[in-house]
N, C-alpha and C positions, 0 to 999 in steps of 0.2 A: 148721767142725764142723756137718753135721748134726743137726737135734735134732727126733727123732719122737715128737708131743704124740697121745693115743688116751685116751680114757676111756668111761665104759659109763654110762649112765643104767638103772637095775633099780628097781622097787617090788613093795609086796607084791601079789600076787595082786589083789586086790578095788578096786586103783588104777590100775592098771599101764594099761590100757586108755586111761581118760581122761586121764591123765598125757601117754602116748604119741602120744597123738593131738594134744594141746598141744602139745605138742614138736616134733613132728612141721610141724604147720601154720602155727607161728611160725618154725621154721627154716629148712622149704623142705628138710628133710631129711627120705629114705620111712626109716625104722626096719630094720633087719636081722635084729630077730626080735623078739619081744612082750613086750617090757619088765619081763616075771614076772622073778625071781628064779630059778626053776625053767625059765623058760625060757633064759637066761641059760647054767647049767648044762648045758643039754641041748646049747646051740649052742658051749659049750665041749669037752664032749664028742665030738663030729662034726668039731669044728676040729683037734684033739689036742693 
């Protein structure tokens, strides 16, 4: 069996940035959209 593991890292607004950028730089992972909340949404959105 298959088994597809995926979760989302989202903060508020006024965190998201420096969060992201941690995360980012300790993972060696580039981020797929801006770790807002509201951005989050938007990229769900667009995805459908």
């Amino acid at each position: 069996m298959k088994v597809i593991d995926f979760h989302v890292h989202a903060f508020p607004d006024d965190l998201a940035s420096r969060a992201m950028e941690q995360l980012s730089q300790r993972s060696g992972v580039i981020p797929s959209y801006d770790g807002t909340i509201s951005g989050l949404k938007r990229s769900m959105m667009r995805a459908g």
